[in-house]
N, C-alpha and C positions, 0 to 999 in steps of 0.2 A: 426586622427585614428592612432593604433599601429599599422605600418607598417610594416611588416616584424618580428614582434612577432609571434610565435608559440600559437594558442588560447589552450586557458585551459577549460577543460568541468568541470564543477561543477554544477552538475545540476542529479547527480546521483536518485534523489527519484522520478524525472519523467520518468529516461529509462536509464539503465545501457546503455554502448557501449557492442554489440554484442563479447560475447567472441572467441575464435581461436577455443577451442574444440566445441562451439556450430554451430558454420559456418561449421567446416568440419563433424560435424555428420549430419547438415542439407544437405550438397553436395552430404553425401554418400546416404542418404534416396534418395533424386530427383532422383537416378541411377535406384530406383526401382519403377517401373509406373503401378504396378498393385492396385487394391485396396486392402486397410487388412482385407477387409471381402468376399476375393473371396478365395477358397476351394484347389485353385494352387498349384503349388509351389511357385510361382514367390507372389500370394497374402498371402502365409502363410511367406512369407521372410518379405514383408512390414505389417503384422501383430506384428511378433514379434518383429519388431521396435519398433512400439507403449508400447508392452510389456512391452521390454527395460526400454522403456522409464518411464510408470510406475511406476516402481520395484524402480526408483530411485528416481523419487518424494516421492513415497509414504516413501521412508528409510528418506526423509530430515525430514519428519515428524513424523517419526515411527505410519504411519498408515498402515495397510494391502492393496497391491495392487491394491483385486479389489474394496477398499473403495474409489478410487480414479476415480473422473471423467472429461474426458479432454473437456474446452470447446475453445470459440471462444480466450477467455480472463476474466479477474476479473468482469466486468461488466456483461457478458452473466452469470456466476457462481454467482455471487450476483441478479439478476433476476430471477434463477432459484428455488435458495435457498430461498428467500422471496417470500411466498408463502403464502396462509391460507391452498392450499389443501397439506396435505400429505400422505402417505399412510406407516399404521404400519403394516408390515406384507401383509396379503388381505386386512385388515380392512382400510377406509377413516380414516382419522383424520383431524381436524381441529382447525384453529387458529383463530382465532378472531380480537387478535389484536398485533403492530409490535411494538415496543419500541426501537428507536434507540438512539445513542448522537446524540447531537448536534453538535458536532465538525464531526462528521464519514465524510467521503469520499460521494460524490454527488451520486455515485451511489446507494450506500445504502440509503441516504436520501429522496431519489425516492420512495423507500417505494417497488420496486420490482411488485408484483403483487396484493399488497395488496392497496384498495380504500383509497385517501387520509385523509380522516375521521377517516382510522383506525390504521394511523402511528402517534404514538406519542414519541417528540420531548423530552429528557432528557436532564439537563441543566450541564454545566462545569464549574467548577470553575476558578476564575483569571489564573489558575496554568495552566489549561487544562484539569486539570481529570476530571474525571465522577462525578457529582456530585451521588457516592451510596445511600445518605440516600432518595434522590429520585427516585432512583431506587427501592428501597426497599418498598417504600409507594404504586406506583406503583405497584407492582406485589403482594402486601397485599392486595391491593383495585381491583384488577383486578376478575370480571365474571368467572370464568369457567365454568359457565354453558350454555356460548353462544360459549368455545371454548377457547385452551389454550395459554398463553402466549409464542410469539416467540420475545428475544432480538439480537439487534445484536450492536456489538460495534469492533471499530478498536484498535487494541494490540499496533500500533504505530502510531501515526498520521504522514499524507503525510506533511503536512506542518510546524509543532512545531516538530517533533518527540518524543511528548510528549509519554511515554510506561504508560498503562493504567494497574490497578490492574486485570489481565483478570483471574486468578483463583481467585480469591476473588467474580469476579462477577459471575461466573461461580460457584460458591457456593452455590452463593444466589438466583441465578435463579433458579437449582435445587433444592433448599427447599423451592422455590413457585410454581415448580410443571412447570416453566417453558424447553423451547429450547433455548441454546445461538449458535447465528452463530459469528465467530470471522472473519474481516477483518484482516486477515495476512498480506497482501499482502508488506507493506514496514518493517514487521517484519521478514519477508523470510529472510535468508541467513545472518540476521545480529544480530539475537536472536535465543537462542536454545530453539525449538517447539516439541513439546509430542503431540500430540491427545491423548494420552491416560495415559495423565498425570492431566487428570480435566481440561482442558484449555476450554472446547468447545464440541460440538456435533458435529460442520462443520466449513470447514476451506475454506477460500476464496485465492485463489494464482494466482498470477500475474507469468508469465514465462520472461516478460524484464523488469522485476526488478533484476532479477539478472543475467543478461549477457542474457536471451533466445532471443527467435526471438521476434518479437511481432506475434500476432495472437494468444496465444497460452495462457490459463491458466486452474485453474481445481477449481475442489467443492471435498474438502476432507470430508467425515462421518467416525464419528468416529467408527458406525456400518450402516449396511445396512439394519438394520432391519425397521429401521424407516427413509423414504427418499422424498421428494419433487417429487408431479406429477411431469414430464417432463416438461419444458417450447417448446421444440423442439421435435416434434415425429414424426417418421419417419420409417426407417427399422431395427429399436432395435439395434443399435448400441451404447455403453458404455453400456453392458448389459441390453438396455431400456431404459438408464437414462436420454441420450442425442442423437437426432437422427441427422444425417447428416454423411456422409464417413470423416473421421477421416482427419486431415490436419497429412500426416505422418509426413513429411520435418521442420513444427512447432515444432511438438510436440517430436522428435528425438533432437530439439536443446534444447526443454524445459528440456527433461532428462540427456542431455551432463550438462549442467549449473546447475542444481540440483548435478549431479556428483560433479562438482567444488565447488560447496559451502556446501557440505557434506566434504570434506576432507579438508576445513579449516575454520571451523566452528568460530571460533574466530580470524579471521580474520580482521574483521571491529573493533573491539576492537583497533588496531592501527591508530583507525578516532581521539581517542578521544583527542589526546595531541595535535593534529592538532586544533581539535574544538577549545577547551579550548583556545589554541594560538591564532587564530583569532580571539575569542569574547575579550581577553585581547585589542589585536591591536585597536579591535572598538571603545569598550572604554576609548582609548587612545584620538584615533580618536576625538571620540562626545564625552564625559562623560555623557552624555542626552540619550546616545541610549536606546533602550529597546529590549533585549532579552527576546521572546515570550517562557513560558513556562521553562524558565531558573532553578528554584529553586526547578525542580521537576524532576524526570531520564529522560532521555530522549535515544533516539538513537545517540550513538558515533558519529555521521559523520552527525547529521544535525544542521545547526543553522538558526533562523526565527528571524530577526530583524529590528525594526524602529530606524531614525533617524527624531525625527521632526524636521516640516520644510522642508522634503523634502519626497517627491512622490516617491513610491517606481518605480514606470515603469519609472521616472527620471534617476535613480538607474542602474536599469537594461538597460535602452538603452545606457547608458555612457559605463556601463563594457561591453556593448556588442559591440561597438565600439575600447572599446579596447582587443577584441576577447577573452571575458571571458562570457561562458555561465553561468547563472545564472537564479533562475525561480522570479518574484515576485508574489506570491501565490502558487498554484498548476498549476501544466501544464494544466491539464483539462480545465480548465478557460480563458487559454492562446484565446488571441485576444478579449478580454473582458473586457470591465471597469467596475470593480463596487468593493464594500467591499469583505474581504476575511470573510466568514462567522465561516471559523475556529477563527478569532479574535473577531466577531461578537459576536458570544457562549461565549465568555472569559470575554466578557465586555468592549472589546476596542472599546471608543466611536471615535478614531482616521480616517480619512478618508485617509489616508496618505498610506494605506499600510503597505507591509511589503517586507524584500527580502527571500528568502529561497535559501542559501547555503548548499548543498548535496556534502561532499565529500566521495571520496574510497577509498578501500587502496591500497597504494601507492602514495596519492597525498602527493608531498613533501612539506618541506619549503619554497623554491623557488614560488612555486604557490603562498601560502598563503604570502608571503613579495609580490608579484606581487600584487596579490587582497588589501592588506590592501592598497599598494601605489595608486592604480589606487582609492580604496574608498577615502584616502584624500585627491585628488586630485578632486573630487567631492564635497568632505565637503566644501572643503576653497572655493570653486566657489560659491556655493550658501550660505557661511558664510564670506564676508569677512572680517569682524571683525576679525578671526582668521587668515588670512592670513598677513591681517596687526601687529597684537600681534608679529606673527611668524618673522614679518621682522624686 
C-alpha cells in the first residue's frame, strides 16, 4: 500500500467533492427551520431560498424559473418525466411508446413509468453514438394513433463521455411529431446548455455532479404548457408538479454550485490536455489498450479504457490501494459484477471491463504521472514479459 501518499480522487462523473460555496449556503439554510410553504416570515425566508436557488439553475440553463422543478435527484426527475400520462394545458395527452439508447444511464433504461413492452431499445454504434438512422425508422414506423412518441437520450454518457448529436436528434423527433427528454445530467457544468436553443423539451439535472449536495436534482420544461402527471402528489408544492416539503438545505447547495459553474462555464475545457496526456501515457503503457468511444468528441475530463488481459475491478482495487479513486464502470453499479452495458451497446464482446477515469479542473500533472506510474506498475505484474523486456 501507498503509505503516506495523499489519495487522489478521479472519479469526478460519479460525485463531484462537495464545494465551499455549496456547504456554506447549505449551513446558512439549516439556520432557518421553518418550512417554504408556510405564510411566516421566518417560512417566506426559507421559501425564497428555494427561489434563490431556482433563479440560478434555471440561468445555467437559460430556462425560465418556474420551468424548473426540484426533486429528490436525476433518478426521481427521470421517473417522473417518463411517463405515458401528460397533460397539455387541461387536456390529458398520451404516449404510447418510450424510445431510449442503449448506452443511456440505468435509470432511464427502466423505462420510468412506462410498461416494459413499451420501451424500446436504440442501438450505438462502435463509437458510442446513437445509431439516428434507427431512430429515424423508428419514429417513421411509430402509431400515433395509439399515442405519441416520447425519446429520451443522454447528451454525455456517464461512462465513454461520448457527447451525442442532441440537436440533431432533437430535430428529428420534432418532425415525427415526437417529445425528446435529454439526460443532462454529466453534461451540466462542463458543456453550454440552452433549453431554448432546440436541445430538448425537458432536461434531466443531477445537483452532485457539480459540486451540490447529493439529494437534490430537478426536471427542467422547456414550457409548462405541456408537463408529466406528477409521479409524487401531495400538497401542490413545485407549483403541483412535485409534492413533498421541499429539501431547503439541498436545494440552496444545489443553487450555490449552479452559481459556480455559471461563472466559469469553460472551465472543464482545461480537462482536455490532461486527458489527452494520460490516454498517451496508456498507450505507452499497453499499446493494446482500448479507448472506449475515442474517435468521437467526447467530455474533456473523462476517459473509459481496456487493457486486455486484465480485469478492470483488478485495476481499480490496485489504484485503490494506492489511494487513487477511480470507478470501473458507473458508480451506480458499484458492488456489482457483471458487463458494462454501455460496452455492451457498442459491441464489445470483451468480459474484461473497463476503467472510467473522471478528472476536474484543477487536476494537475503530478496526479496524472502518479496514475500512469501506479497503472504500470500494474501492467508489468500481470505482463511480465514486459518487465523482463524492460530489464
Amino acid at each position: 500500500m501507498a503509505m503516506g501518499k495523499q489519495a487522489i480522487y478521479l472519479d469526478y462523473n460519479a460525485s463531484a467533492p462537495l464545494l465551499p460555496q455549496a456547504r456554506d449556503a447549505m449551513l446558512a439554510a439549516l439556520e432557518i427551520e421553518a418550512n417554504p410553504s408556510s405564510v411566516h416570515a421566518a417560512g417566506r425566508a426559507a421559501k425564497a431560498i428555494v427561489q434563490k436557488a431556482r433563479r440560478s439553475v434555471a440561468a445555467l440553463v437559460n430556462a425560465k424559473p418556474d420551468h424548473v422543478v426540484f426533486t429528490s435527484g436525476a433518478t426521481e426527475a427521470a421517473s417522473t418525466v417518463l411517463t405515458p400520462r401528460f397533460s397539455f394545458g387541461r387536456s390529458p395527452l398520451k404516449f404510447s411508446k418510450l424510445y431510449v439508447c442503449a448506452a443511456d444511464h440505468p435509470c432511464v433504461l427502466a423505462g420510468g413509468q412506462f410498461a416494459p413492452e413499451d420501451v424500446v431499445k436504440l442501438p450505438v454504434q462502435p463509437s458510442g453514438l446513437m445509431e439516428l438512422d434507427a431512430l429515424e425508422r423508428m419514429l417513421a414506423g411509430h402509431d400515433k394513433a395509439t399515442g405519441l412518441p416520447l425519446v429520451a437520450v443522454h447528451w454525455a454518457n456517464n461512462e465513454t463521455g461520448v457527447i451525442q448529436p442532441v440537436r440533431e436528434i432533437a430535430a428529428m423527433v420534432k418532425a415525427n411529431g415526437g417529445v425528446l427528454v435529454v439526460d443532462a445530467v454529466q453534461a451540466l457544468g462542463r458543456l453550454p446548455i440552452d433549453i431554448a436553443d432546440a436541445c430538448g423539451d425537458f432536461l434531466i439535472l443531477s445537483s452532485h455532479k457539480i459540486g451540490g449536495p447529493k439529494g437534490a436534482g430537478a426536471l427542467v420544461a422547456q414550457s409548462d404548457l405541456m408537463m408529466p402527471m406528477p409521479l409524487i402528489s401531495g400538497g401542490g408544492q413545485e407549483r403541483g408538479h412535485r409534492g413533498g416539503t421541499e429539501a431547503v438545505a439541498n436545494i440552496a447547495g444545489f443553487g450555490a454550485a449552479a452559481d459556480v459553474a455559471m461563472a466559469g462555464q469553460d472551465r472543464f475545457a482545461s480537462c482536455m490536455p490532461v486527458r489527452d496526456a494520460f490516454e498517451a501515457a496508456i498507450l505507452e503503457i499497453a499499446p493494446d489498450a482500448v479507448i472506449h468511444g475515442g474517435t468521437v468528441e467526447r467530455l474533456p475530463n473523462t476517459v473509459f479504457f481496456s487493457v486486455p488481459g486484465l480485469k478492470a475491478e483488478t485495476i481499480q482495487i490496485a489504484l485503490d490501494l494506492a489511494k487513487i479513486a477511480v470507478s470501473a464502470g458507473s458508480a451506480c453499479s458499484s458492488g456489482k459484477v457483471g458487463r458494462s452495458h454501455v460496452l455492451t451497446a457498442m459491441g464489445v464482446e470483451s468480459d474484461e471491463g473497463a476503467i472510467r477515469i473522471s478528472f476536474a479542473p484543477g487536476t494537475g500533472e503530478d496526479a496524472v504521472t502518479r496514475l500512469a506510474g501506479e497503472l504500470g506498475k500494474i501492467v508489468e505484474r500481470a505482463r511480465p514479459e514486459k518487465r523482463l523486456a524492460r530489464a
